[in-house]
Steps between C-alpha positions, in 0.01 A plus 500: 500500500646844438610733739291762610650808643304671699400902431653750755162636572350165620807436768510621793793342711326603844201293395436167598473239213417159423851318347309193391304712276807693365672171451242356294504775292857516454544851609783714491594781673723730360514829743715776636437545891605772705642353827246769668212302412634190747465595859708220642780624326481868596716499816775357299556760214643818618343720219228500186573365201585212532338235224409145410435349148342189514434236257329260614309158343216311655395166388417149606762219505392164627185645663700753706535877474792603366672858488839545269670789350717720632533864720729756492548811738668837606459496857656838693625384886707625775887402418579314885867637475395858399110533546488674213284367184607215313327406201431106469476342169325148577367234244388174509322241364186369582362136539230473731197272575204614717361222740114519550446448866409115411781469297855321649852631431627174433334459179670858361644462129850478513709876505220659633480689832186392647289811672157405757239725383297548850176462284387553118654843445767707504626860503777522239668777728561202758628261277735713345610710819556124649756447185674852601557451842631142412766702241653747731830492592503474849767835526432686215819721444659748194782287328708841642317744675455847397765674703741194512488572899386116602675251236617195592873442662701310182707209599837603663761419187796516712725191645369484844865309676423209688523535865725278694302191653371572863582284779214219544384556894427143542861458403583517903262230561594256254844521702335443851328173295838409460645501835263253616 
């Protein structure tokens, strides 16, 4: 069955929607997304602009619910050696299969990352907010920050001389074990 993408008009990523019925009708989504529009996220980003283009497939495999495609996103956050904004450049790739509530995991196709729906819909702000926050880096930091004030220490280059081998302390027991 072709794909059929779905008209910006139509979605509304805060909205909650059925996935069955997108996956039976093979349904794309193909959108830009301000990372305004997902609340979760919000405390994370230290300033607007920030975006998300999705492009995302729905569509049945085996009788489950399967999401694939890909994200990509520009994602401003406070540098942890500077705390200044660092611009993140994520991507990844998306295989996922949403689990009914009577569905089991152990059934999941292969490469897939299986996802429990808590009933028959969905918000597409949570499942994609729930692929950010899996993405981040845990210390997001600039490569070299701005004012080259906190870099990293490089690896001493010099010949560091051996030091001379300190005296073992047990050494003056091992002599008492002698004596006796």
């Amino acid at each position: 069955m072709p794909q059929k993408i779905l008209p910006k008009k139509i979605l509304n990523i805060q909205q909650w929607f059925d996935p069955l019925k997108f996956a039976e009708r093979n349904a794309a989504i193909q959108e830009t997304i301000i990372l305004d529009s997902l609340p979760r996220f919000q405390p994370l980003v230290t300033e607007s602009g920030g975006k998300i283009e999705l492009d995302w497939q729905f569509g049945l495999l085996k009788r489950h619910i399967v999401v694939t495609g890909r994200w990509s996103a520009r994602i401003p956050m406070s540098c942890q050696r500077c705390l200044q904004t660092v611009w993140l450049d994520l991507q990844q790739e998306s295989k996922l299969c949403l689990l009914r509530p009577e569905e089991s995991e152990e059934y999941v196709p292969e490469g897939f990352e299986p996802i429990m729906l808590e009933g028959e819909r969905i918000k597409l702000a949570q499942l994609l907010e729930d692929e950010l926050l899996l993405a981040l880096p845990v210390a997001p930091v600039h490569q070299q920050c701005p004012d080259n004030q906190y870099q990293p220490i490089a690896e001493p280059e010099a010949d560091i001389p051996e030091t001379e081998a300190k005296a073992n302390p047990f050494q003056i027991l091992e002599s008492l074990k002698k004596s006796h």
